[in-house]
N, C-alpha and C positions, 0 to 999 in steps of 0.2 A: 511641100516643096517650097524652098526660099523664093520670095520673090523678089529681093532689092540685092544690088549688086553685092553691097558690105555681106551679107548674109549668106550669100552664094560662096563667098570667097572663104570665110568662114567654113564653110561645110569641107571646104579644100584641106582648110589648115588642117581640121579636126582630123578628117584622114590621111593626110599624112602624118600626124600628130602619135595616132593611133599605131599604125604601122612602125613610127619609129619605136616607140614604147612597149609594141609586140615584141621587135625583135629585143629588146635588153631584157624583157622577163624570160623570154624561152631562151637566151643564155643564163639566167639565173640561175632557173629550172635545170637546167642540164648539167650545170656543174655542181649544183646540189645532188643532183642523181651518181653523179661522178665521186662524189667526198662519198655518198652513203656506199656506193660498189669499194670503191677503197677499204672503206670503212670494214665492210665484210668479209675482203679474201687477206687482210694484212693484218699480223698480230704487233706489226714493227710503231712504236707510239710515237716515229719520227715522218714516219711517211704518212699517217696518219695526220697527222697535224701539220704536213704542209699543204695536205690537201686542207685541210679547215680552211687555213690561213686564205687559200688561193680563193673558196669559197665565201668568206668572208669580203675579203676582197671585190668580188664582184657585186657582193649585194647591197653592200658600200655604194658602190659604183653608179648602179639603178638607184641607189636612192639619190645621188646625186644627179642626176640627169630626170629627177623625175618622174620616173614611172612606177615606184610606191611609195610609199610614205613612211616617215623615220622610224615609225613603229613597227610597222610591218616586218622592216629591217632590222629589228632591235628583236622581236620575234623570231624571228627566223635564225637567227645567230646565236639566242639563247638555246634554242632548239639541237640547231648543229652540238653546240657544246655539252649539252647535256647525253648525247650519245655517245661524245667523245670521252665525259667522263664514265657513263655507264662500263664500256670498255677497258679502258684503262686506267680508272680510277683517281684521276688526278688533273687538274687543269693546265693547262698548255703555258698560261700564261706565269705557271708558278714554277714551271720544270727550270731546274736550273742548267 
């Protein structure tokens, strides 16, 4: 247990800190879950890739706000894309 003031207050931030950073990964998480169900029941390679896009978007996001780190982000986004091209065979960013 802390015992000086600074230290106590401290343990404050870190959970609130924590809680805020829980809630931006478990939306990450979920919209990630949401591209991949997309991803499943739609053969359509436009709905498909606005879910990326929205996907992409958020994890952008969490890494702006801090709660993983750019690589993590840069992981996860390469990830996304590569099942996007499994699927449909082509990258999003090249569709004309």
């Amino acid at each position: 247990m802390a015992n000086t003031k600074s230290a106590k207050k401290q343990i404050l931030i870190n959970e609130r800190n924590v809680e805020r950073n829980r809630h931006y990964r478990t939306t990450m998480r979920t919209v990630i879950k949401k591209y991949f169900a997309v991803l499943e029941e739609t053969s359509d390679a436009a709905e498909a890739k606005s879910a990326l896009t929205a996907a992409q978007k958020i994890i952008n996001e969490t890494v702006t706000k801090g709660a993983i780190k750019k690589q993590t982000s840069a992981r996860k986004v390469s990830r996304l894309y590569k099942h996007y091209n499994e699927k449909f065979g082509q990258h999003p960013a090249t569709e004309a």
